[in-house]
C-alpha positions in Angstrom: 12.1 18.0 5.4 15.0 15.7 7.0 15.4 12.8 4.7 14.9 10.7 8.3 11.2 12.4 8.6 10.4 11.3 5.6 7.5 8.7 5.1 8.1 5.5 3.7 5.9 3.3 1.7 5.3 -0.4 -0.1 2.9 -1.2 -2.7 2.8 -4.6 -4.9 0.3 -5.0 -6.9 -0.6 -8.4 -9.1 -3.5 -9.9 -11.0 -5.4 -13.5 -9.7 -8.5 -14.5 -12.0 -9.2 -10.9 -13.5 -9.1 -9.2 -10.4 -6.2 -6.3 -9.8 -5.2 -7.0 -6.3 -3.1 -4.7 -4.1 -1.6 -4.2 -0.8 0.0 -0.7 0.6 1.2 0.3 3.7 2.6 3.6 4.4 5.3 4.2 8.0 6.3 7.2 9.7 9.5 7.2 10.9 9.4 7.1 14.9 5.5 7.1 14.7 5.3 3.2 12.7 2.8 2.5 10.3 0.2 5.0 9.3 -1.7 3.0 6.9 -1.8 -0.2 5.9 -4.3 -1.6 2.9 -4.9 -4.3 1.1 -7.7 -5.1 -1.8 -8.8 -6.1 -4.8 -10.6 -4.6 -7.6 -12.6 -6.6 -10.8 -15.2 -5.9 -13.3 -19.0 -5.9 -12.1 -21.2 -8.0 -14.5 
């Protein structure tokens, strides 16, 4: 694949009172962003 085609993608990630939290996004070249997420994940008591 053409280095130009190929998708590109940020992630960060960081921790706020015990809870992972995260944010992605993925972009196609041409085509603009795919996917785009952002979350958090803790423990369940």
């Amino acid at each position: 694949m053409p280095a130009v085609l190929i998708p590109r993608g940020d992630s960060f990630e960081s921790e706020e009172d015990g809870r992972f939290c995260f944010d992605v996004s993925i972009v196609l070249p041409v085509i603009g962003l795919v996917v785009a997420y952002r979350g958090t994940l803790g423990m369940v008591e």
